[in-house]
C-alpha positions as CSV (number, residue, x, y, z in Angstrom):
1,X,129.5,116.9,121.6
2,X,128.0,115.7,118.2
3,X,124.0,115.3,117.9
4,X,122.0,113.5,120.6
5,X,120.3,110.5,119.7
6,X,116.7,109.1,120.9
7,X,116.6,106.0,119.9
8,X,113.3,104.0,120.2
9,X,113.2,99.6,120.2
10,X,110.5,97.1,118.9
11,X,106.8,95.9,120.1
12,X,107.2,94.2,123.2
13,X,110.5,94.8,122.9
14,X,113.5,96.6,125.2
15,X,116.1,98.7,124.6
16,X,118.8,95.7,124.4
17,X,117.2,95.5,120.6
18,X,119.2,98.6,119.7
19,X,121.7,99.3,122.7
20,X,124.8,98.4,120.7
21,X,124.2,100.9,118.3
22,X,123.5,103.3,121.0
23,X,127.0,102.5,122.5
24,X,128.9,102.1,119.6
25,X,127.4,106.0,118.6
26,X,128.1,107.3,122.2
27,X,132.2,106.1,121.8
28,X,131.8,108.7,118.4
29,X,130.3,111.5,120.5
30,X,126.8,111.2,120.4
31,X,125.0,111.2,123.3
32,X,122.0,108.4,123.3
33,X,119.1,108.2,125.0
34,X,117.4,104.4,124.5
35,X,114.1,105.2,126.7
36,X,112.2,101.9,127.9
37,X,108.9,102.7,126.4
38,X,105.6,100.8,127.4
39,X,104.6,97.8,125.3
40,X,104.3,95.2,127.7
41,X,104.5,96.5,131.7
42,X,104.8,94.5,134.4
43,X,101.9,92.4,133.9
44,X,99.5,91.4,131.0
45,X,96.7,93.5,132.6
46,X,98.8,96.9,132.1
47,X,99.2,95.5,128.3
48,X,95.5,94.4,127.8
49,X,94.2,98.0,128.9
50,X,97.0,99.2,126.5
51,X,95.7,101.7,123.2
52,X,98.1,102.0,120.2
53,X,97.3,105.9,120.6
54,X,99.5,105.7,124.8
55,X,102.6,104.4,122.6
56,X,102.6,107.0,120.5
57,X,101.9,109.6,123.2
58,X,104.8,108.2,125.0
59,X,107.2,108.4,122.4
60,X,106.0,112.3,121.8
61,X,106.7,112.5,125.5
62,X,110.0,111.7,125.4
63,X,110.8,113.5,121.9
64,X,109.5,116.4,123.6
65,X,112.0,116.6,126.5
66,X,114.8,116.1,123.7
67,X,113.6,119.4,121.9
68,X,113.5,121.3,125.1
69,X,117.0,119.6,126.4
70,X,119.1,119.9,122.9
71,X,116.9,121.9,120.3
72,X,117.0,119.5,117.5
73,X,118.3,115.6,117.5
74,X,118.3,112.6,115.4
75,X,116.1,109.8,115.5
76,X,116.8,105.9,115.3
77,X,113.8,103.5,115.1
78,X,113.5,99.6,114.8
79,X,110.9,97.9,113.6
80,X,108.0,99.5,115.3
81,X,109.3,101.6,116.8
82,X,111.1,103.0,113.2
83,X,107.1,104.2,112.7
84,X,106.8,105.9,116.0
85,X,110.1,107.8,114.7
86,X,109.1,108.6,111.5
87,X,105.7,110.1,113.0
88,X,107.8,112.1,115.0
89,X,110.1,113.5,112.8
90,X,107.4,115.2,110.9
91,X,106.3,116.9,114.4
92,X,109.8,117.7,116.1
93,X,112.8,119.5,115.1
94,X,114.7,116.1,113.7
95,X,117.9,116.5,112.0
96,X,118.1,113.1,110.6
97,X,116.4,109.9,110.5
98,X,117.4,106.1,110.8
99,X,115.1,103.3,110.1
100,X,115.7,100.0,111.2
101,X,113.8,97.0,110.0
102,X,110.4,99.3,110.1
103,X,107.6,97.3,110.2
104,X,105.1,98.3,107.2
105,X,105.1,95.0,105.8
106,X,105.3,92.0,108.3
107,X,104.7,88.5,108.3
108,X,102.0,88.1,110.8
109,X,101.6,90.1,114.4
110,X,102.0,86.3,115.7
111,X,105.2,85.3,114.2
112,X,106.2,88.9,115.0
113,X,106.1,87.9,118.7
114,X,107.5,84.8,118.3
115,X,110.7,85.7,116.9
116,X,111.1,88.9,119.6
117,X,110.6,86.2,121.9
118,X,113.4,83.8,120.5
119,X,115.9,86.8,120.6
120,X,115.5,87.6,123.8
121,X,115.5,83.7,125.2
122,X,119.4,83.6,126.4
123,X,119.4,87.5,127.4
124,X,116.4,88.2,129.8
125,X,114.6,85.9,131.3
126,X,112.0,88.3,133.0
127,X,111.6,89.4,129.3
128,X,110.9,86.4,127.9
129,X,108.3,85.6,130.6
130,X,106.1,88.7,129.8
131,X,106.5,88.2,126.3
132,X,105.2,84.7,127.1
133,X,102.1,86.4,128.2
134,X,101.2,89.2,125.9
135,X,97.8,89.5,124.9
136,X,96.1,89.4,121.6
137,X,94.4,92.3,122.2
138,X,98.3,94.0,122.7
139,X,99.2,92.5,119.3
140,X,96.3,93.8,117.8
141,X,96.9,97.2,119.2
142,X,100.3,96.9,117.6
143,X,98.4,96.5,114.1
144,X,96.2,99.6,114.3
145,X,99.6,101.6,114.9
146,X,101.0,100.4,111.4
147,X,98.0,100.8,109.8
148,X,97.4,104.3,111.5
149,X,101.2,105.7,111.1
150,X,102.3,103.9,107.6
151,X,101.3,107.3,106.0
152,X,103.3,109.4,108.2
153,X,106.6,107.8,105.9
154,X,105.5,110.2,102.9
155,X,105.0,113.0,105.0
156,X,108.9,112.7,105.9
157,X,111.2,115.7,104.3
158,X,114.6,115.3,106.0
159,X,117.9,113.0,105.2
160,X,116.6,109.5,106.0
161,X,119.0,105.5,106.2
162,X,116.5,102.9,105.9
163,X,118.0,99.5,106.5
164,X,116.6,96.3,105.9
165,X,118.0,92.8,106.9
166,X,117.5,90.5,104.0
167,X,116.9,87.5,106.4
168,X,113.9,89.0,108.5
169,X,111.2,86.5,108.7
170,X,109.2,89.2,110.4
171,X,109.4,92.2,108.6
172,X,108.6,91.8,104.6
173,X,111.9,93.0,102.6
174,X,109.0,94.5,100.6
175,X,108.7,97.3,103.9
176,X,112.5,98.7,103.0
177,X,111.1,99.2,99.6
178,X,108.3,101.0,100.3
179,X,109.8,103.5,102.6
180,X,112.3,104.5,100.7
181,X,109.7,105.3,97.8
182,X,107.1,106.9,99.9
183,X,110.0,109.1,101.7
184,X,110.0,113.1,100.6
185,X,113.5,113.9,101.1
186,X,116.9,112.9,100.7
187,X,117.4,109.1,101.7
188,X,119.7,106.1,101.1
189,X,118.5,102.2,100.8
190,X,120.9,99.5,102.9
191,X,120.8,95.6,102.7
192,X,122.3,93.3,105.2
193,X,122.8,89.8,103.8
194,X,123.5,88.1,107.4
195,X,121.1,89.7,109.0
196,X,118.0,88.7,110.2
197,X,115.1,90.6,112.6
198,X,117.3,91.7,115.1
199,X,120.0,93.4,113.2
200,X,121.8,95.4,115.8
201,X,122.9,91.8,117.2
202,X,123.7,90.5,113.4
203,X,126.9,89.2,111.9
204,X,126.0,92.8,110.1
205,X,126.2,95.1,112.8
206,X,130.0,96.2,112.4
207,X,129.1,97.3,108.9
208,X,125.7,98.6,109.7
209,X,126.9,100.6,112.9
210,X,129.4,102.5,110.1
211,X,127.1,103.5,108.1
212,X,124.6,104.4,110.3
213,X,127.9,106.5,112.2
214,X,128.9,108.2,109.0
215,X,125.5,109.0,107.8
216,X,124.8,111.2,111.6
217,X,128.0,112.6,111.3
218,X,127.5,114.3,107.4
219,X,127.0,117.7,106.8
């Protein structure tokens, strides 16, 4: 069995943001694990009591039982959750990092939402409804976390893929740029011209799944 893979999805998002990467790495021998981690709940109450510091604790929850299960693993993160990963990496025994559409630079927290909300209109309708309903207070949570992990990137030693669609309305192309120059250790830059936020569902995704394959799967 090659390395396991945790693989963490967006704000107020699910893991159908990144499951086809997950599936296309587990036909190559990687096992995945594509936790549902806690943005949103099962009402806006859960999400309005919400703290940017219980995401993180989750996610440190679940890299935790990955150290204990395998010893070390790799680490795939999109768009918020690509921070969460990159916080943990400096903490956990990570082999190697991917970064999907990281949010540093974005938009706005509003148009964020919106366009999570417009991917996800003909694939879950239960989705959609609580996205329908997330509070500003949730959002603004969601802000504190970039502003509170963005300096976690530098602190990041091991072999890093950032990826970056060109098309994202939400995330700034400017974020890809940034990471790559605030990253410590070996790392490689990737544009996707079809792609926009949700580039695990793009026209790119063949190409990007390849790469993303090949780059686990070096020496």
């Amino acid at each position: 069995m090659k390395q396991p893979c945790l693989m963490f999805h967006g704000f107020t998002g699910g893991p159908f943001e990144v499951e086809p990467l997950a599936s296309y790495l587990l036909e190559r021998g990687h096992a995945s694990d594509v936790p549902q981690l806690p943005w949103h709940g099962e009402d806006a109450h859960e999400l309005r009591a919400a703290r940017w510091q219980d995401w993180v604790q989750t996610a440190e929850q679940h890299a935790d039982r990955m150290a204990r299960q395998y010893g070390s693993f790799d680490l795939v993160g999109f768009s918020m959750g690509g921070l969460l990963a990159a916080y943990l990496a400096v903490r956990y025994p990570v082999r190697r990092l991917v970064l999907l559409n990281t949010a540093v630079i974005y938009v706005s927290p509003a148009r964020f939402v919106q366009v999570v909300r417009e991917g996800w209109r003909n694939q879950d309708q239960d989705y959609l409804h609580k996205a329908r309903n997330t509070p500003l207070s949730a959002t603004w949570q969601f802000t504190r976390l970039v502003r509170h992990l963005k300096p976690e990137i530098s602190k990041v030693t091991i072999p890093t893929f950032v990826a970056q669609a060109e098309r994202d309305h939400v995330i700034h192309p400017q974020s890809a740029r940034y990471i790559y120059s605030k990253l410590g250790g070996p790392r490689e830059l990737h544009w996707y011209s079809k792609s926009k936020h949700l580039i695990c569902h793009s026209e790119d995704a063949a190409s990007l799944f390849e790469q993303v394959g090949r780059f686990l799967e070096e020496e």
